[in-house]
Residue, then its C-alpha position, 0 to 999 in steps of 0.5 A: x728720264x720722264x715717267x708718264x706722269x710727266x707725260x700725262x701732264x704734257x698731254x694736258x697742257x698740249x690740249x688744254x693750250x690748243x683749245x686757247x690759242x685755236x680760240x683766239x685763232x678763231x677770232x680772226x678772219x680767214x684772211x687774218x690766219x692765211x697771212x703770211x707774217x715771216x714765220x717759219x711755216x709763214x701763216x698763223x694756219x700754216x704754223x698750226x697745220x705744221x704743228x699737227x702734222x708733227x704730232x700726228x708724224x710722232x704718233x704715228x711712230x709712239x701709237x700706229x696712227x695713220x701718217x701724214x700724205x706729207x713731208x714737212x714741206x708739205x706740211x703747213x698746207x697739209x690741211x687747208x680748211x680751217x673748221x677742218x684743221x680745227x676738228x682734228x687737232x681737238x681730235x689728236x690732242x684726245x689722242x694724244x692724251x688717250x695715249x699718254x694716260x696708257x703709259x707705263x715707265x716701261x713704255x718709256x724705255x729702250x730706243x725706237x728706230x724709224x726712217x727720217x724723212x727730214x734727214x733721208x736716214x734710219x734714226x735710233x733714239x731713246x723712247x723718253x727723249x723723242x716724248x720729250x721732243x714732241x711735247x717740246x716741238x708744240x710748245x715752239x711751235x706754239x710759242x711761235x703761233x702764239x706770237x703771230x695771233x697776238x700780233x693780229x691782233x687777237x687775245x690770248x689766256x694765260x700760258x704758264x703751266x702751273x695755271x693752265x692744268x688742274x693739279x690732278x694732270x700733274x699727280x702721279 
């Protein structure tokens, strides 16, 4: 089981890899981000449009935000300017954190339901492991991105945990 000082930490870490991958990302030309580079979601944009609207689909079920117009096929031209995108990620991650910092252990516990899209069913599953999987999902779709800014020739910060968040986003 995760307590909310893990997700605190997550929140902080998730923004705080953001605010350095979308800088390197800026670096490039729109063209650079738009190209298709064989990921999964195709483009650097597309990847990180994708991981938006993920975080946005999961706090939508966590915290009553609006959901996404989209499905996840949808979801890698979900956003199509970049400044656009840009903005409401730096928006979702104060979100995200905003929430994380509200938790409490019983915020955690029990199972939520919800109507998969992606699997056309009613789902049922542990609180702490759908929070689990949405700090998981941005980091493999951030990996993923980050590999494809890297290869377009942009700079990226340091991305191990330990490093990137100040000890108070880790203490209890």
């Amino acid at each position: 089981m995760i307590t909310p000082a893990w997700a605190r930490a997550m929140a902080a870490y998730n923004a705080e890899m953001n605010r350095r991958l979308y800088r390197a990302a800026g670096a490039l030309d729109d063209a650079a981000r738009r190209a298709q580079r064989g990921a999964f979601f195709g483009s650097i944009h597309g990847t990180l449009c994708h991981l938006l609207w993920g975080d946005t689909v999961w706090m939508h079920r966590f915290a009553g935000w609006e959901r996404p117009p989209t499905g996840i096929p949808g979801s890698p031209a979900w956003i199509t300017d970049w400044e656009d995108l840009t903005t409401r990620r730096t928006q979702a991650d104060a979100g995200i954190e905003a929430w994380a910092a509200g938790l409490t252990p019983a915020d955690l516990e029990g199972d939520l339901s919800w109507f998969s899209g992606a699997t056309g069913q009613e789902m049922r599953r542990p609180r702490w492991l759908l929070v689990t999987h949405m700090f998981n999902h941005q980091t493999h779709h951030r990996g993923q991105a980050h590999a494809l800014v890297t290869a377009a020739g942009a700079r990226t910060e340091d991305t191990d945990l330990p490093w990137v968040i100040p000890p108070e986003a880790w203490a209890g």
